[in-house]
C-alpha positions in Angstrom: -60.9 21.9 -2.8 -64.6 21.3 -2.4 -65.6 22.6 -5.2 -63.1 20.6 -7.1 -64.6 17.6 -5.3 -68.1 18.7 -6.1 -67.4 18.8 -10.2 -65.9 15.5 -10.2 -69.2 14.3 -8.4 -71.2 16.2 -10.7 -69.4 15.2 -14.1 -69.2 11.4 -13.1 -72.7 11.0 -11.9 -73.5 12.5 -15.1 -72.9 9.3 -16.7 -75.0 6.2 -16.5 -75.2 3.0 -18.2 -78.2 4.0 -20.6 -78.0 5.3 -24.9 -77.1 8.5 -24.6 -78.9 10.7 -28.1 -77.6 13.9 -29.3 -78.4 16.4 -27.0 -77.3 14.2 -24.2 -74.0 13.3 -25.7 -73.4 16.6 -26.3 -74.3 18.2 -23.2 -72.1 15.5 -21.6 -69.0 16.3 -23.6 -69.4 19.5 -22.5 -69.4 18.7 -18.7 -66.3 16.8 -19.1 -65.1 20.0 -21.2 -66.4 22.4 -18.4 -65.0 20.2 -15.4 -61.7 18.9 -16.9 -60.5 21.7 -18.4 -56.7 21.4 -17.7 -56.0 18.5 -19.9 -59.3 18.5 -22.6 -60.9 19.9 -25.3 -63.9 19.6 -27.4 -64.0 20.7 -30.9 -66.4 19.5 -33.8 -64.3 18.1 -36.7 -67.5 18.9 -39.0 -71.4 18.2 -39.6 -73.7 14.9 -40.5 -76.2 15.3 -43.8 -79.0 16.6 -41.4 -76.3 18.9 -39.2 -75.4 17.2 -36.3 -71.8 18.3 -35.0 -69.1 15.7 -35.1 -67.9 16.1 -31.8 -64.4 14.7 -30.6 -62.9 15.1 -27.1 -59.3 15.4 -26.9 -57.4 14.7 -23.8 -53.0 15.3 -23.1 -51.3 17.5 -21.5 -51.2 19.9 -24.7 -55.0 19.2 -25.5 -55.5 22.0 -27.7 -52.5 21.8 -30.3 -49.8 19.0 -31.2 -46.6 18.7 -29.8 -43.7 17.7 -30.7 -42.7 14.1 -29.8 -46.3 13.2 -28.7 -48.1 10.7 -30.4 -51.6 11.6 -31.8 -54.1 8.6 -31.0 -57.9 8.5 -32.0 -61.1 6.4 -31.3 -64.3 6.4 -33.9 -67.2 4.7 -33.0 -70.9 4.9 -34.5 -69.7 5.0 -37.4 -73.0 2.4 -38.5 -75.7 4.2 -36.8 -77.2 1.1 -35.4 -74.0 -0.3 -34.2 -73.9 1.1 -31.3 -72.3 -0.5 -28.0 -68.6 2.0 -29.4 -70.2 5.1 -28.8 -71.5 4.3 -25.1 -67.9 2.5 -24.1 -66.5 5.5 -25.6 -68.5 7.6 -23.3 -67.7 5.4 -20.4 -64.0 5.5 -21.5 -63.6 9.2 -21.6 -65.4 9.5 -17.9 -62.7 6.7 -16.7 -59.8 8.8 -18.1 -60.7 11.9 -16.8 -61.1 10.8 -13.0 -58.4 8.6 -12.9 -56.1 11.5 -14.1 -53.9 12.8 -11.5 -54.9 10.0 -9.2 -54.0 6.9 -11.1 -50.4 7.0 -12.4 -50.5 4.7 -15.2 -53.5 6.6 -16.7 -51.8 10.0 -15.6 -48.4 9.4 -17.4 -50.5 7.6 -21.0 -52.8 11.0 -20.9 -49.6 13.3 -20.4 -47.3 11.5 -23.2 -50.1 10.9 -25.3 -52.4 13.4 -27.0 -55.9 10.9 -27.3 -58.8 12.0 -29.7 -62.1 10.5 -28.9 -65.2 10.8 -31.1 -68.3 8.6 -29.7 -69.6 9.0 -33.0 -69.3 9.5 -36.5 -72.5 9.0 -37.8 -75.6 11.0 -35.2 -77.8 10.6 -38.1 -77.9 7.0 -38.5 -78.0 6.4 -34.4 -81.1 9.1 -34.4 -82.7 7.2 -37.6 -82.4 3.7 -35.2 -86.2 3.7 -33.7 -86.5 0.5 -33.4 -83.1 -1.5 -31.3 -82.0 -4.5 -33.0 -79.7 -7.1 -32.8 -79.2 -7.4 -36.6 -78.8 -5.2 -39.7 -81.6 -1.8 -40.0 -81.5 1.3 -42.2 -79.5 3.4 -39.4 -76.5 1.7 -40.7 -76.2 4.3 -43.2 -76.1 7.8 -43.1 -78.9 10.2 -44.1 -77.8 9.6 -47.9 -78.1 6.3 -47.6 -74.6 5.7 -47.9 -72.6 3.0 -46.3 -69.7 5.5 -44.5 -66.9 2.2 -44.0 -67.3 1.9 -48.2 -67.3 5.5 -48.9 -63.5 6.1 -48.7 -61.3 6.3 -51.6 -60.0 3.1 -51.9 -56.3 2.0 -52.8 -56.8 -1.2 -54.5 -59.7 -0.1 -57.5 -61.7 3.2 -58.0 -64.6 2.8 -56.4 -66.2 6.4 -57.6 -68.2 6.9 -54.1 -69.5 10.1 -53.8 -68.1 11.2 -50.6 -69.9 12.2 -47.9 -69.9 15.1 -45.5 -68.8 12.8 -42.7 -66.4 10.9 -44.6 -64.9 14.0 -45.7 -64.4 15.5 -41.8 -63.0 12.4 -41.2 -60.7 12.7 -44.3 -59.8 16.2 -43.1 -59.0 15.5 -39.9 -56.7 12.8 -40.5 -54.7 15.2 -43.5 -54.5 17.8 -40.5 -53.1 15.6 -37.1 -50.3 13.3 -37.2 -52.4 10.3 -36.1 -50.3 7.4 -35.4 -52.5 4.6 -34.2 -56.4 4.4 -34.4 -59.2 1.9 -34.1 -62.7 1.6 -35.4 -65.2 0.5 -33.1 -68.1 -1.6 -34.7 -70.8 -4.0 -33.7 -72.5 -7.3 -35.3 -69.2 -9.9 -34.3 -66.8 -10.2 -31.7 -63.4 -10.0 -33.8 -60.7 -7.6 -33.8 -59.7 -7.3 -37.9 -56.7 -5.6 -39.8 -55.6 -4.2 -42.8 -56.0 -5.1 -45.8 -59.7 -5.2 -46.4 -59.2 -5.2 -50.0 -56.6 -6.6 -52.2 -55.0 -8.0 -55.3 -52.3 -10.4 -56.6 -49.2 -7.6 -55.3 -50.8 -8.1 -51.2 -51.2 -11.9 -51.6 -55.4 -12.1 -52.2 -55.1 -15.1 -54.5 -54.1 -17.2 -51.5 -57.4 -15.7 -49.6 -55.2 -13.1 -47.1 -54.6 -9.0 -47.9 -51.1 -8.6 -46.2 -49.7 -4.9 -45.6 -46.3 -4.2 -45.5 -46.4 -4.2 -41.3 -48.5 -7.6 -41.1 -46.4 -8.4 -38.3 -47.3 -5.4 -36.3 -50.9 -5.0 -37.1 -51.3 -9.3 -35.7 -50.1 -7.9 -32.4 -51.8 -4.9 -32.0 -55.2 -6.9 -33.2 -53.8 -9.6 -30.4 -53.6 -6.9 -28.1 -57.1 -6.0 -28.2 -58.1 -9.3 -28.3 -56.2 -10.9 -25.6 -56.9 -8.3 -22.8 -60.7 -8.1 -23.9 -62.6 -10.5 -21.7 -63.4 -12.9 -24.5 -62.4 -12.3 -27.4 -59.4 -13.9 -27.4 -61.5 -17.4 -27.0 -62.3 -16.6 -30.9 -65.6 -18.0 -30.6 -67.4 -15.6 -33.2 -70.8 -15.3 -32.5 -72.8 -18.7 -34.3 -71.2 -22.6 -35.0 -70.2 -21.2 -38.9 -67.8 -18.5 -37.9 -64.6 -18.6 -35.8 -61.6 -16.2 -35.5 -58.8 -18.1 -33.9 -56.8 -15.8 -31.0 -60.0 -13.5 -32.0 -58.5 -11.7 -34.9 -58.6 -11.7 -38.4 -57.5 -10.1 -41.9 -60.0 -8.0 -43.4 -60.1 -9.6 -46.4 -59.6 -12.9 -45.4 -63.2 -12.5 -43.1 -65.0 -10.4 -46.3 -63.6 -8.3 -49.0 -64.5 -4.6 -48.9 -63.5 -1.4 -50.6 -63.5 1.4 -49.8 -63.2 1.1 -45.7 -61.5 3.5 -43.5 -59.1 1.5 -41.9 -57.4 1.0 -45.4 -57.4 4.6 -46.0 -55.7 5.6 -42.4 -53.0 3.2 -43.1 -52.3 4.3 -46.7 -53.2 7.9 -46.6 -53.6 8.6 -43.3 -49.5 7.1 -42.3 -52.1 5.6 -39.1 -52.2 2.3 -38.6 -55.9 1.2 -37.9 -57.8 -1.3 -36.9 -61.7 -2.5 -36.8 -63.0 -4.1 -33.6 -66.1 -5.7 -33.8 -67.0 -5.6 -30.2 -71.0 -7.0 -29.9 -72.6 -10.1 -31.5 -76.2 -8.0 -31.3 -75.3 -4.6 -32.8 -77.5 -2.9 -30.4 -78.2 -4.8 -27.3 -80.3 -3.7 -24.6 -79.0 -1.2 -22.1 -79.3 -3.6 -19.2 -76.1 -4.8 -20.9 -74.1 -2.0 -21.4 -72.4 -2.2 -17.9 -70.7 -5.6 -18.8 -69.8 -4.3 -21.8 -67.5 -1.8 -20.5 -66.2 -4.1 -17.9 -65.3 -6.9 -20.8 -63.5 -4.1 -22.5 -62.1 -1.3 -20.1 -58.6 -3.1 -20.0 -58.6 -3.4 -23.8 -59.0 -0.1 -24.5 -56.5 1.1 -22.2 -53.9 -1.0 -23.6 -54.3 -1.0 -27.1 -53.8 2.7 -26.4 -50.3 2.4 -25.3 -49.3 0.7 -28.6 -48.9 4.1 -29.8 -45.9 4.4 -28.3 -44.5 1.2 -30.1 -41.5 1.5 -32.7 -39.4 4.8 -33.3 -39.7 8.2 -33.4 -37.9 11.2 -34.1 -37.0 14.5 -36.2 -35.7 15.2 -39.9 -33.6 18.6 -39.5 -31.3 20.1 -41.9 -27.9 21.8 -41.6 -29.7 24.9 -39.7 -31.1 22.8 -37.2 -34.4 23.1 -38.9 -37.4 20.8 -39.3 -37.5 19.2 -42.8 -40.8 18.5 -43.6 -42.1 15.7 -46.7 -38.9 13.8 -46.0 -39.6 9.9 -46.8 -38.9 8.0 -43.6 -39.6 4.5 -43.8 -37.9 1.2 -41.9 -35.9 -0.9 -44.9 -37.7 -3.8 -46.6 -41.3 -2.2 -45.7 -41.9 0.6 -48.1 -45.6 1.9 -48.4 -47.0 2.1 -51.5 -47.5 5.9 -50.7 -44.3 6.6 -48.9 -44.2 7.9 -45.0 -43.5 11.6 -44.9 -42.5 13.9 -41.9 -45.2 16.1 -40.8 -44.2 19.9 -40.6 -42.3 19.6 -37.6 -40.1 17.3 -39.7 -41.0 14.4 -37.0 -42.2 10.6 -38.0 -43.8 7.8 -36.3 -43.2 4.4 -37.3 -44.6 1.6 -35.0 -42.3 -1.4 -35.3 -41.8 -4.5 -33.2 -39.0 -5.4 -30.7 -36.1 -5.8 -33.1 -33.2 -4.2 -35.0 -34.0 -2.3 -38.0 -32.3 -0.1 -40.8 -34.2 3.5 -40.8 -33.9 5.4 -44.1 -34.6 8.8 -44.4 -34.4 10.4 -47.6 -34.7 14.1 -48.8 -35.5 14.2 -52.5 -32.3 15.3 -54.5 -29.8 14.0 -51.4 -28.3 11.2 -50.1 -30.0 9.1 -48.0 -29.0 8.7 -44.2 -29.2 5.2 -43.1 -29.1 4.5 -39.3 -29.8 0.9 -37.6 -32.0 1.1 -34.7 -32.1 -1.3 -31.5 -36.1 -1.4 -30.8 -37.2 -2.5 -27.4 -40.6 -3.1 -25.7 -40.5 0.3 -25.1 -44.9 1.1 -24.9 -44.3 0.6 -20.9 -42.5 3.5 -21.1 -44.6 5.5 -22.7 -42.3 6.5 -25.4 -41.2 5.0 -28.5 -37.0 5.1 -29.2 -35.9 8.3 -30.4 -33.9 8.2 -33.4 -33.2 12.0 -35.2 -31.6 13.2 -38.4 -29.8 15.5 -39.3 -29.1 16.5 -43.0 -25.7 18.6 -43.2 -25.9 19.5 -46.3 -29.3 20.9 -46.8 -31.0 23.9 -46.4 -34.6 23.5 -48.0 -38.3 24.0 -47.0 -39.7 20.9 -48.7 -42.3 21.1 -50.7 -46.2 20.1 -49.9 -46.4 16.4 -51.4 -49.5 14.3 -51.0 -50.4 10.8 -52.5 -52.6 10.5 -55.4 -55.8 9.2 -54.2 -55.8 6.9 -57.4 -56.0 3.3 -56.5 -52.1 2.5 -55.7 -51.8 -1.0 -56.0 -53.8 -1.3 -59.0 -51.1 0.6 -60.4 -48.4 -1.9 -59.0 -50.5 -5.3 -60.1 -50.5 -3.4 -63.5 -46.5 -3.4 -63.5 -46.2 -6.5 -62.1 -48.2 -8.4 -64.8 -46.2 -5.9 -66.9 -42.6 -7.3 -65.8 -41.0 -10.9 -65.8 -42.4 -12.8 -63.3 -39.2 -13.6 -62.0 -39.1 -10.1 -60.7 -40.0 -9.8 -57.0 -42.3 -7.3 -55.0 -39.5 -5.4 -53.2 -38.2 -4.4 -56.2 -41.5 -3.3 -58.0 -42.4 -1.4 -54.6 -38.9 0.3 -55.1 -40.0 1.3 -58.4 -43.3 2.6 -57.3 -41.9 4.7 -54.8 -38.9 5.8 -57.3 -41.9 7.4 -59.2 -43.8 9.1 -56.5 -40.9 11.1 -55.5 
């Protein structure tokens, strides 16, 4: 028992409020590793331009390998090299979760029904190439090609022919391999907390100055919930006289439209719903200042967390009792331009507000099973309603389907402009999907 004690003395002090570089960061993801090893695991997910590793530590009761009914959550940070309070809260975050676990029981039940990916940064390179600390833009921002990594994504509104980039392309991988649900971006340079879309056209509203996703509704709250349990930036003050945020959130695009970003591509590649919080108005402020910012934003983080557990969950099997993977499950009246397939457990995640809802869940070739669903506030109980299906009459391994990486709604503007203007967006949607199946 004292040596027990001894590691958890050893591992916290290991932490102090200060920028922590590459070998630190590493050496102190492998403490927590070392010490904690019950409930987490570090793995690299891949390397920078000059071969940093991009670490990520995972904590959840299963750390090493999904499980079914467990939500997959993640935190990126770093991702500009010279934005840098995400990676230290990150830091600070991780220490909090692992020695509150076992002794806190709200943090003990969110780490055991949650499996929570944490990677303090995404671009070492840029934070390394940051000599000189400044509160406003510097070359670190970019990686070690000089490339901008939150533009470098493929991007679902026009082709933006970037030429991806070995950390953009972890990140890419990583998402195609877990079944991340919920994820948020941690950047510096504004106090905001900003959701999909970042780009747009006439088919998600831009004309009228605002990108709107299918789930609008859900990505205001979870934007809200950041916002609202952060120690300010709710107050929506921005950070100068020209810019406010009202409630401290705002539409990507209705702030400034970009292509190419990463929370755009979770949400239409990546079936993970993501969102960008801005969380310093100097993008790297002295350390002296580092301690308040965890404090302004410990609570936040924690709860934004357990909006993973929002919605409805459940399992696609057929006649056999097996898993049916690449069936579409989606809630009726908000189809995604790439449709929302089961992973190869057969299982989906759809966050969805309190409220009734039809779920339809379609194998290619069958009938569709419809089932309305009562949804509660359920994220206090650390698990969204459970809703399976089963298929009688099928027996299939589904085949691998993935999304065209083309630019999706240039495709639908193009058939609406194409189609009497009479003709709504549901129904061109339907269409769309019609085709990708």
């Amino acid at each position: 028992e004292v040596l027990g004690i001894l590691c958890f003395i050893s591992a916290a002090a290991a932490l102090d409020f200060k920028y922590h570089h590459a070998e630190e960061l590493e050496a102190y993801l492998k403490g927590v590793r070392d010490s904690y090893s019950s409930f987490t695991h570090l793995h690299s997910i891949g390397r920078s331009v000059e071969g940093r590793n991009l670490w990520v530590l995972v904590l959840g009761r299963f750390p090493t390998h999904h499980k079914i009914g467990i939500p997959e959550f993640k935190y990126v940070a770093n991702m500009h090299g010279d934005e840098t309070v995400g990676r230290e809260i990150l830091l600070h975050l991780i220490d909090f979760l692992v020695t509150s676990y076992g002794r806190d029981p709200v943090i003990t039940r969110l780490i055991n029904s949650t499996r929570i990916h944490i990677m303090p940064t995404m671009n070492p390179d840029g934070f390394e190439a940051t000599k000189v600390p400044d509160c406003y833009y510097s070359r670190g921002r970019y990686n070690k090609n000089g490339e901008d990594l939150n533009r470098n994504f493929p991007d679902a509104f026009r082709s933006n022919n970037v030429s991806i980039q070995p950390e953009t392309q972890a990140v890419m991988n990583w998402i195609k391999n877990e079944t991340f649900v919920l994820s948020a971006n941690l950047h510096g340079g504004a106090l905001v907390a900003s959701y999909t879309f970042d780009n747009g056209n006439s088919v998600t509203g831009s004309l009228k100055g605002y990108s709107k996703s299918p789930d609008d509704d859900v990505f205001i709250h979870l934007a809200k919930t950041y916002s609202f349990n952060h120690a300010s930036m709710y107050k929506g003050n921005g950070c100068d006289n020209r810019q406010t945020f009202p409630e401290g959130i705002t539409n990507g695009y209705s702030w400034y439209q970009l292509e190419g970003g990463m929370q755009d591509y979770n949400y239409v590649w990546g079936q993970c719903f993501e969102i960008t919080l801005e969380l310093s108005c100097c993008k790297y402020p002295p350390e002296d200042q580092l301690e308040e910012f965890w404090r302004d934003n410990k609570v936040a983080l924690i709860e934004y967390i357990k909006q993973v557990h929002l919605g409805v969950k459940g399992q696609v099997t057929d006649k056999n009792g097996d898993p049916i993977p690449n069936a579409i499950v989606e809630a009726k009246g908000r189809p995604h331009v790439c449709p929302y397939r089961t992973n190869e457990h057969g299982e989906y995640f759809l966050l969805l507000l309190p409220g009734t809802y039809v779920i339809n869940a379609t194998v290619p070739g069958y009938k569709s099973l419809l089932k309305t669903v009562e949804i509660p506030d359920n994220t206090g109980n650390f698990s969204a309603v459970k809703q399976d299906f089963s298929f009688p009459e099928v027996s299939v391994r589904s085949r691998a389907v993935s999304c065209p990486k083309t630019p999706l709604y240039q495709e639908l503007e193009r058939a609406s402009a194409a189609a009497k203007p009479t003709l709504h967006l549901l129904a061109l949607l339907t269409v769309m999907l019609a085709i990708f199946k």
